[in-house]
N, C-alpha and C positions, 0 to 999 in steps of 0.2 A: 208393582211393575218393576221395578227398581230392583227388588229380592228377587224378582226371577231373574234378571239380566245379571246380578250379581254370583247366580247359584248356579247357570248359563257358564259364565266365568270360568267360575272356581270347576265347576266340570270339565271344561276343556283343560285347565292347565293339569290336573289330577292326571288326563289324558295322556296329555304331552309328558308329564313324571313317566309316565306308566310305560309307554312307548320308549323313552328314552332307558330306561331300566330296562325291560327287553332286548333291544341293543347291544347295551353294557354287558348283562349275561350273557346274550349269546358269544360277545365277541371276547369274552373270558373262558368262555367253557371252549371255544373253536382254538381257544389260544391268537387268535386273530388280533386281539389289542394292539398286542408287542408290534404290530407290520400297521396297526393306523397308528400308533404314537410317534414308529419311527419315520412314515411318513412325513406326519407334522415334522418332527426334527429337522427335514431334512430343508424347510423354509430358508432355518436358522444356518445350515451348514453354508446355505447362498448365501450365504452372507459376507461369507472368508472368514470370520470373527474366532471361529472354532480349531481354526489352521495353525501348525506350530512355524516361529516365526523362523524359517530356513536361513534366512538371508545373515541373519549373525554366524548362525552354526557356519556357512559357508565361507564368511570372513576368518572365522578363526582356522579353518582347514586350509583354507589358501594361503594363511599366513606357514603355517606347518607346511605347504610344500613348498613356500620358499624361504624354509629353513630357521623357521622361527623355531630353537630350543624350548622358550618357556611354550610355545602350544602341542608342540611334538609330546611335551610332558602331562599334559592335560588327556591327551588322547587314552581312552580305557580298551583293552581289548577284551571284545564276547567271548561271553564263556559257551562254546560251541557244542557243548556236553550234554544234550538233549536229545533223547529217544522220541522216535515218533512212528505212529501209528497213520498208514494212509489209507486213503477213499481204497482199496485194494484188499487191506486189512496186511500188510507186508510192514515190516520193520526199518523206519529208517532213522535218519542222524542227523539233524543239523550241520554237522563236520561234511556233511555231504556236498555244502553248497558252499563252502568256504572258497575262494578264488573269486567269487558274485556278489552283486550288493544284493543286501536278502531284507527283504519286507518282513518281516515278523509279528504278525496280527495276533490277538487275542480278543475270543469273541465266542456269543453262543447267540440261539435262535432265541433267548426269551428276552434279551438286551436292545433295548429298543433304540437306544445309540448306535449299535453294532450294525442292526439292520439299516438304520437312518445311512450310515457310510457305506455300505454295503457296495450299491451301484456306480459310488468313484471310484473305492478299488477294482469294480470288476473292468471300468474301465482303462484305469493304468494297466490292470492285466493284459486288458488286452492288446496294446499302448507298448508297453515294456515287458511282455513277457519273454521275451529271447534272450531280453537282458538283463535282467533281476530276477532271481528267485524268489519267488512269493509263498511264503508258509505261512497257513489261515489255522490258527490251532485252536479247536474248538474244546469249548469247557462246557459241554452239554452234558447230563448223565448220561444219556444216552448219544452212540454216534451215529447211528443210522438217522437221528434226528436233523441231524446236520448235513448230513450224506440228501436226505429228500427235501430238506431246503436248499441246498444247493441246485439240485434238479431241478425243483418247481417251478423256480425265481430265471429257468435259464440261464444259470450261471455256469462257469467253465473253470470253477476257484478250486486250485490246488489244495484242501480242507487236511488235513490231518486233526488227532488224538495226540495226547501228551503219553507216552508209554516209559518214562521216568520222570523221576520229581524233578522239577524247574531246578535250573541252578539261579542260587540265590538273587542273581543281577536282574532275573525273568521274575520274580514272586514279586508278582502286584496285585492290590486289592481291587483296580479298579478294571470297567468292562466297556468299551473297549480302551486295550493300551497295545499300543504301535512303536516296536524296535527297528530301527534301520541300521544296517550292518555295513560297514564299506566293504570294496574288495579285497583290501587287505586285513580283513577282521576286526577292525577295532570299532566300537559303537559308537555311531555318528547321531543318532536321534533317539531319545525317549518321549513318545506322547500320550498322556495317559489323556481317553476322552475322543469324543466323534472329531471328523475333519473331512473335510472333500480334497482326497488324495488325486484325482484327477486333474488339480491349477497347474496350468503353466510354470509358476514358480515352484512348485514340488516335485515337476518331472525335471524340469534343469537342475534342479539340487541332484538328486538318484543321477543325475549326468555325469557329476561331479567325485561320483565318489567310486566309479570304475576303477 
């Protein structure tokens, strides 16, 4: 009695293997993983833990505009030498946005970080879009990949192609990594790694740097 409730058992869990490996497949082969892992991720984004810490970066800026030399001298200017490729398929420039604080995303549809942050930027976008330039630069082989994820998801995200090599200050290994530019050009934030760009404390910093 006993051997059959035990082989009962072991039946069902083979089951569940089995079912749970169908799953897995299919959500590999749909490419679909990438949009439930980032899901999960995005637990973790509530958490704030993942968010770069603004509130220093904005101490030392505020010291620079009241006339702190040693932070004036810390300050790096963007190298704004960057071709790009838009949803359009038209030719533009980073130099283009120079006068704006510029969002500078790097990210592709198989990065499940990327996706996890995906819906705080679109909502700063939507938030601050009159007043920050937002460039989403996709590193997909393909760009039409990124063009129908943009659409799918109802997004409204300014998406560009890289159509020159990064200048060197932009080549980062990692996916996603997030440059903030102030209005006067110089680079205010590097964050390599997910964040929920929509906190209250992220959008008063981007205030700050008009």
């Amino acid at each position: 009695m006993n051997t059959k409730k035990e082989n009962k058992s072991n039946k069902k869990t083979w089951i569940q293997y089995g079912i749970f490996a169908i799953v897995a497949i299919t959500l590999y082969a749909t490419g679909l993983h990438t949009e439930v892992i980032g899901f999960a991720q995005r637990g973790l984004l509530a958490t704030g833990l993942m968010n770069p810490d603004v509130e220093e970066i904005a101490q030392v800026r505020n010291n620079e505009n009241n006339g702190d030399m040693a932070s004036m001298a810390n300050l790096t200017k963007a190298d704004l030498d960057l071709k790009l490729i838009d949803a359009e398929g038209k030719t533009r420039s980073l130099e283009e946005f120079k006068g704006k604080v510029i969002f500078l995303n790097f990210w592709a549809t198989w990065c499940p970080p990327c996706i996890a942050e995906m819906p705080s930027i679109d909502k700063l976008h939507e938030e601050m879009g009159d007043e920050v330039a937002f460039v989403l630069l996709s590193f997909d082989d393909d760009f039409e990949k990124a063009k129908a994820f943009n659409k799918r998801k109802g997004y409204d995200l300014p998406i560009y192609a890289p159509a020159s090599n990064l200048p060197s200050m932009f080549q980062s290994s990692s996916l996603p990594t997030t440059y903030i530019i102030d209005a006067n050009g110089n680079l205010a934030l590097t964050h390599k790694g997910m964040a929920d760009y929509s906190d209250r404390e992220f959008k008063e910093f981007l205030n700050t740097l008009k």
